[in-house]
N, C-alpha and C positions, 0 to 999 in steps of 0.2 A: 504494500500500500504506500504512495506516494504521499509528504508529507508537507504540504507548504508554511514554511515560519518564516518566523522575521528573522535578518540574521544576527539581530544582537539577541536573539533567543537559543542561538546555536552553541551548544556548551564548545563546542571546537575554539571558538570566538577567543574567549576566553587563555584559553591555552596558548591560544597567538600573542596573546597584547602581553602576554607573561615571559616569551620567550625574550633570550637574550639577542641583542640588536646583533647587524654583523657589519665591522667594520669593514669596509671596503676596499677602503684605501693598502689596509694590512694585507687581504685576501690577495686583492689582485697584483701586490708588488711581486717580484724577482718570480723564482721558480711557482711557490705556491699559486701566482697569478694563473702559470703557463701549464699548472695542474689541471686548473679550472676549466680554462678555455676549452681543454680537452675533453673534459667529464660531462660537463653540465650544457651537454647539446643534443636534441631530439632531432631526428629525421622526420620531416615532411612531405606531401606527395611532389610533384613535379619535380625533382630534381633541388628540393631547397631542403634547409637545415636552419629550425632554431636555436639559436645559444643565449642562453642564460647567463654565464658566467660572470656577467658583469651586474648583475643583479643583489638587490642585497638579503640574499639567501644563502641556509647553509642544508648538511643533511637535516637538522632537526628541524629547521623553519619545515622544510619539502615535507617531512613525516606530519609536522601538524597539518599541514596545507592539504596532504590526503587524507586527513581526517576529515578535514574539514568540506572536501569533494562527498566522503560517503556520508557525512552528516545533511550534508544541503542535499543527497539523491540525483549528483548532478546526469550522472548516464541513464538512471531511472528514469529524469524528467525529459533528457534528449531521445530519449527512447520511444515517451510517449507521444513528445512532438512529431515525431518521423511516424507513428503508424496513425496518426490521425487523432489524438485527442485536442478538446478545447482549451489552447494554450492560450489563446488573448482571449483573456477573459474582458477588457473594454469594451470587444464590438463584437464576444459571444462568437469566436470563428475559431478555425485550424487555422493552423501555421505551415503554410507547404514549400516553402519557395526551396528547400533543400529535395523535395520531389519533381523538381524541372530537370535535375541532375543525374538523377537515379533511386533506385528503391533498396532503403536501406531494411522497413522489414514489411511490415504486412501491407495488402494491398489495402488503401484508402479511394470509398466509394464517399461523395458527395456531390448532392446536385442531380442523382440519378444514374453518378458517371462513375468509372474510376477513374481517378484524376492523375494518374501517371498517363496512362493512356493517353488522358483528356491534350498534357502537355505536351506527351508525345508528338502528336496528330499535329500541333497548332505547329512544334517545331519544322515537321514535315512537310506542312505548307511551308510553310517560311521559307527553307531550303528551294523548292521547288518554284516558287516564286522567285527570288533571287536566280535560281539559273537561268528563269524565263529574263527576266532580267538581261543577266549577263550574255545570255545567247540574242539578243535583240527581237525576240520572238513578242516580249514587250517592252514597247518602247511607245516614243513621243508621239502627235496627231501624224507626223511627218515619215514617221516611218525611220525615224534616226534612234540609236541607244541613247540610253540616259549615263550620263556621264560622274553628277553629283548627286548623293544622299545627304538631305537635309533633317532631322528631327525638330520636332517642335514640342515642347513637355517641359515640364520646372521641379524641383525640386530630385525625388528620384528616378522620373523620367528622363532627366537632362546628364545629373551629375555620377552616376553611375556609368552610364554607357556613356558617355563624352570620357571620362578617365580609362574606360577599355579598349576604348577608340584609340586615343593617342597613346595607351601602353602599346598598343600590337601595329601603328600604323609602320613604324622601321622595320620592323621583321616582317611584317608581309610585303613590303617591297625589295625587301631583301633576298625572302624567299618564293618571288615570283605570283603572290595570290591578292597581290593588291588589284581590285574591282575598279573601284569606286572610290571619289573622294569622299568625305562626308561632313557636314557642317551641322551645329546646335543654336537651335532658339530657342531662348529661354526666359530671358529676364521681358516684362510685362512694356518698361522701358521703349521704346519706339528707336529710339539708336540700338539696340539689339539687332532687333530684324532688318533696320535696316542696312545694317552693316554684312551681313550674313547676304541679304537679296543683292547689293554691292556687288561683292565679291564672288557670285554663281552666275552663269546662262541657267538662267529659270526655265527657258527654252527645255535642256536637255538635263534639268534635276527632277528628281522625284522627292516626293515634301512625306513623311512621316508621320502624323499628327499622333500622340500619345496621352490619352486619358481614360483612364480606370473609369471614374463618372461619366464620363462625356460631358461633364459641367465645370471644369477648373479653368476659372476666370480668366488668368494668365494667356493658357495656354488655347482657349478658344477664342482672346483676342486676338495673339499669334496667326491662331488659323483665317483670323477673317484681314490679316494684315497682309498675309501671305495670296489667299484668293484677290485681295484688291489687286496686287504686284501680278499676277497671272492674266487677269481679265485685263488690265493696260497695257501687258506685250500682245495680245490679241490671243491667248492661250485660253482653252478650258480648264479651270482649276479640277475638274473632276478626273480627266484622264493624265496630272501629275502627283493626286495626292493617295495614301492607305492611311490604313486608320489602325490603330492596337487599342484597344478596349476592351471594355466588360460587354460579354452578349446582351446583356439588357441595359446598356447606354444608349440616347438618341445617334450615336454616332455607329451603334454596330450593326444597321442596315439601311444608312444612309445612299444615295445614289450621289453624293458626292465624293466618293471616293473609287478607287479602279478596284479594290481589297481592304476589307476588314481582318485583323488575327483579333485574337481573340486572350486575356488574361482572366484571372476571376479574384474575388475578392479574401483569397487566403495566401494571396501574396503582398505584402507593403510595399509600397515603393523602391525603398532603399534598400529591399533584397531582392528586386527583379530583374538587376543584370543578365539571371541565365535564365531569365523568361524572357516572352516576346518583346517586352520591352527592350532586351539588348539585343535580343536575336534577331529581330529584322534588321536593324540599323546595322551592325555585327555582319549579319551575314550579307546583305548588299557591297558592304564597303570590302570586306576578305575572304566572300565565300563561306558557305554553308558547312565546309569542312572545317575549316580555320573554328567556325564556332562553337563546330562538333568537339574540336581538344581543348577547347576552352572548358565547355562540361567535363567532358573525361578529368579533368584536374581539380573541379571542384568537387566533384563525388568520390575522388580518391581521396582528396581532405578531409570531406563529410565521413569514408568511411575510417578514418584515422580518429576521429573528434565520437565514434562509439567503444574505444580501449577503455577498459577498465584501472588499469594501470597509467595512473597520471604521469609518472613520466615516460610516458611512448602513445601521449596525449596532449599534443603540441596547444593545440587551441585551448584545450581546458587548464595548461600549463602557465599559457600565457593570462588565460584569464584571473588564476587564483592568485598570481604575483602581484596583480595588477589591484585583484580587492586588497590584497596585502599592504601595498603599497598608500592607496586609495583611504583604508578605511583604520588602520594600526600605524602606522610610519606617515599620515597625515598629508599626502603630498595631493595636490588640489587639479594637477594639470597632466597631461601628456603628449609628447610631442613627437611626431611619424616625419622621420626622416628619411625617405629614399634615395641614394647614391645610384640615382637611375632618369635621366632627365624624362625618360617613355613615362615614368609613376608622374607626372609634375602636377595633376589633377586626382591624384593618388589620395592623398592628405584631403584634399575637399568632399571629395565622396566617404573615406572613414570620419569624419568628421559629423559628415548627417547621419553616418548608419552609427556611432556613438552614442552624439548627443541626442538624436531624435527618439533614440532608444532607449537610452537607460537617463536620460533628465525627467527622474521622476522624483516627487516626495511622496505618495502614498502608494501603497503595496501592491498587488494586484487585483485584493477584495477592494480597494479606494481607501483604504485605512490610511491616513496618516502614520509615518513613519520617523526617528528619531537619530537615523544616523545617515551619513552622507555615499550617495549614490554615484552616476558616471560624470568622469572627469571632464575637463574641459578636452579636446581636441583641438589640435592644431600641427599645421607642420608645411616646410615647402624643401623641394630637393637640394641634395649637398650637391656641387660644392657652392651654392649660392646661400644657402643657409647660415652656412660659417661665417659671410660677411654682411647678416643681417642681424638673426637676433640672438646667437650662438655667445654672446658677449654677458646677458642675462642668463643661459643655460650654464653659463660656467665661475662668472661672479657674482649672479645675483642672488636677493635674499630669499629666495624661494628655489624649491629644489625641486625639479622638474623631471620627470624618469623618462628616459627616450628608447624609442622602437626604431631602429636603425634598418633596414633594406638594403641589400647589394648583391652586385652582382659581379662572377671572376669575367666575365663578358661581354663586350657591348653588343648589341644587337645586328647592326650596320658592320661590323669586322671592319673595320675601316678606319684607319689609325695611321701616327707617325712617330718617331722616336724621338724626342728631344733632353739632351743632358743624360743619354743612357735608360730612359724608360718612357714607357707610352703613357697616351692622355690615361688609356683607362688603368695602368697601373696608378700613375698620380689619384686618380677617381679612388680608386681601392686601397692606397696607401694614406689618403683624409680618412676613409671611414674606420678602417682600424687606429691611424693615431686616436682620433676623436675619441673611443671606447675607451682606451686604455688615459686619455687623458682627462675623461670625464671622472672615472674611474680614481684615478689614483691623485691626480694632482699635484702639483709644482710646489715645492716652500720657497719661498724667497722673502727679504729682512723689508723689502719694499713693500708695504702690505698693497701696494696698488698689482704688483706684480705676482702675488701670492695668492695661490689655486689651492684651498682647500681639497678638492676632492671630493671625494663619496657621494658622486652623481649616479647614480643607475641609470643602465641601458640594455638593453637585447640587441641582436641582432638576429635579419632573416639573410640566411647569403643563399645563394641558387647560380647556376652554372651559366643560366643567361636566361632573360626575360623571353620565356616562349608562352605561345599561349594555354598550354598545360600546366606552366608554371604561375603564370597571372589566374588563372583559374581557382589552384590551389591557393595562393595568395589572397583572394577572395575570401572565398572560404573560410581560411584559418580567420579572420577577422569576422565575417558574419558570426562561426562559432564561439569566437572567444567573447563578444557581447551577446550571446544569445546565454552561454553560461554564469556572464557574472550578474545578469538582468536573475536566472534562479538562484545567485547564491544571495543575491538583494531583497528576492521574493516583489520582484516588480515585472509589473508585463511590459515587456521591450518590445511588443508588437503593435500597441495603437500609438498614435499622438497628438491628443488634443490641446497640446500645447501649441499647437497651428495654428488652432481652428477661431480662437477669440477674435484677433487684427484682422481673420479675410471678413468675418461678421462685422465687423464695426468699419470696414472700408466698403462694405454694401450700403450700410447706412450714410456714409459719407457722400456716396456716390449718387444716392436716392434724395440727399441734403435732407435724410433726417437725422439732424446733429442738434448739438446743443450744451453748452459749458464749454470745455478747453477743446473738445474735438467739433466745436462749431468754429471757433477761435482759430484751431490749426487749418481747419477744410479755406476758410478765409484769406491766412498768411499765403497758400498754396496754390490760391487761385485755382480751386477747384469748384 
């Protein structure tokens, strides 16, 4: 029987805030460091490897840390997610988006359907669609191929697949399966689109429009900015745009569009990368295969994140360090570093599937709750990082635990040698300095000059950013908030922490306002 508590009810809890801290700075110096390094690293699917080592963990922290996994039921509750029980308990649904990927156990019927199946089918279109596509069988009124894929969607319609997009766009043109360009509208802003319609022949793009509802404001004023832009090159908007939606949106048997796919409502946004929502845009721009290994390497993570044994349980490994950190060792923030300029929109999309996740304060019954939940997010790729705000990561008064990304790799194989090594050693000789100098830190009598130390960090390394491996890399981050949202006892699946501002910009927009949001609608000249 599954057990949902709060987790300052969990005697594990306890046992943690007791344990003795672990200096860092000590662990990681001279030999004992280069023990570490070695020991305290899980294998992940695609070709990647998490390491801990620079974590401020020891074997007894890890022993209460699995205590504290079979206290909270965390493989019990992943368990129940994947065969179809009512995990968000908010809006009363399943939780499936790790069923787009593969079927970890029983088969889940809802809706009348099986919904493996159901995603199956929808991906199959997709595929088959994209090669019509790509083979010109459809194309423009003109009889020409379409050349640009544009999406149109906001929040996890946008920033999910726009960061999968530019992770995989070098290697599929490296590896020969680059389609399509593909461009994102997003923001509600009028310089958005119009900089995106700019920069395409609308002529030979095909537009995406993406909404679960078929009602998000944003995105269906998008769609009527972008129909305007079509009707004035003398185009039918109907034979450039498809639609991803829910079957029972006004938009999932519209005659404005050439193709409807189809999602449903037991996937949230910010996890439907390897639903239609990344899969069409995904497989237009790299082909239908490209997004075939894209799945393969999440569902080899998804089946990693059911190990019972937390350490050869990368995602729930990371996750427990993380409440550790978070909720005993007090640290307020975390910061996603990738040594990979393909992640650069990396950090943006962890960032919503974070905070939209687990920025909760009552539990999943709506109970108010008394200890602190998911961190802040934030991060942008090394080496540009270093000379931003890497100055605070390493002097300043708050102590910020970092998730470091890299790769021995680059994507492009395309390099030069300068001063006896390549850009991308330079690139991989920043991200381990960085560890080890977060890590252990500098003395010097100049207190301006003097690096305390005992920063925590992890690192993900992986051999090169392929799309099995961005796959898994997914993954392990869906999994590792989707575990520490059960050891919180909060549901990481709804968010109506959304939903207040688009309510009160209807009313703005309808001018029925009144006090300070009569006052702002005024200043704004709305």
């Amino acid at each position: 029987m599954i057990n949902w508590n709060n987790f300052d009810t969990l005697s594990s809890v306890s046992t943690l805030e007791k344990a003795e801290k672990v200096d860092l700075v000590k662990v990681m110096s001279g030999e004992s460091g280069a023990e570490r390094v070695k020991k305290y690293s899980v294998p992940m699917a695609g070709n990647l490897t998490y390491n801990y080592a620079a974590k401020e963990v020891d074997d007894t922290i890890l022993e209460d840390l699995k205590k504290l996994a079979e206290e909270a039921q965390l493989t019990e509750k992943y368990e129940a997610l994947y065969n179809g029980e009512v995990i968000n308990t908010g809006e009363k649904r399943m939780v499936l988006h790790q069923l787009t990927r593969g079927q970890l156990g029983e088969k889940v019927e809802a809706d009348g359907v099986d919904k493996r199946e159901f995603y199956k089918k929808e991906q199959q279109r997709i595929a088959d669609f994209a090669n019509k596509v790509h083979s010109g069988e459809i194309a423009n009124a003109k009889g020409e191929k379409f050349t640009t894929v544009v999406q149109i969607g906001i929040g996890g319609s946008d920033l999910g697949p726009r960061a999968m997009y530019l992770a995989l766009e070098n290697w599929a043109k490296k590896n020969g399966t680059f389609k399509m360009e593909a461009k994102f509208i997003s923001n509600v802003d009028p310089d958005d689109a119009s900089a995106v319609l700019n920069s395409v022949d609308v002529a030979h793009s095909i537009f995406i429009l993406v909404s679960k509802s078929g009602t998000t404001l944003e995105t269906l004023t998008n769609q009527s900015f972008v129909m305007d832009a079509l009707k004035k090159a003398g185009l039918d908007p109907a034979k450039h745009m498809i639609a991803v939606t829910s079957e029972t949106s006004p938009l999932a048997h519209s005659d404005d569009f050439i193709e409807a796919f189809y999602m449903d409502d037991y996937i949230g946004g910010r996890y439907s990368s390897t639903s239609g929502v990344g899969g069409a845009v995904l497989s237009l721009a790299f082909g239908p295969e490209v997004f075939a290994q894209f799945l393969d390497g999440a569902a080899a993570e998804d089946k990693l994140a059911t190990n019972k044994d937390l350490l050869q349980n990368p995602a729930m490994l990371d996750a427990l360090i993380g409440v550790y950190e978070r909720n005993v060792l007090g640290y307020p923030s975390t910061a996603i570093l990738p040594y990979s300029q393909a992640l650069s929109r990396f950090p943006a999309h962890l960032q919503q599937l974070d905070m939209e996740s687990n920025g909760k304060s009552v539990n999943r019954f709506g109970e108010p709750i008394n200890y602190v939940t998911g961190p802040v997010i934030f991060g942008e790729p090394g080496t540009n990082g270093q000379h931003s705000f890497y100055q605070l990561l390493h002097q300043g008064t708050d102590i910020v635990p970092l998730q470091f990304i890299g790769f021995k790799n680059s994507q492009l194989h395309n390099d030069v040698t300068i001063e006896n090594s390549t850009s991308q050693q330079k690139l991989c000789a920043n991200v381990a300095a960085q560890i080890v100098a977060f890590a252990c830190g500098k003395a010097d009598d100049n207190k301006n000059k003097n690096f305390e130390g005992g920063r925590p960090s992890s690192i993900i390394i992986g051999e090169e950013l392929t799309p099995a491996a961005l796959g898994a890399l997914l993954a392990h981050f869906e999994n590792k908030v989707m575990f520490q949202g059960f050891v919180w006892n909060i549901n990481s699946f709804d968010q109506e922490g959304v939903q207040l501002g688009k309510v009160l910009a209807k009313k703005v927009l309808a001018h029925e306002t009144e006090g300070a949001l009569a006052v702002y609608s005024q200043l704004l000249n709305i």
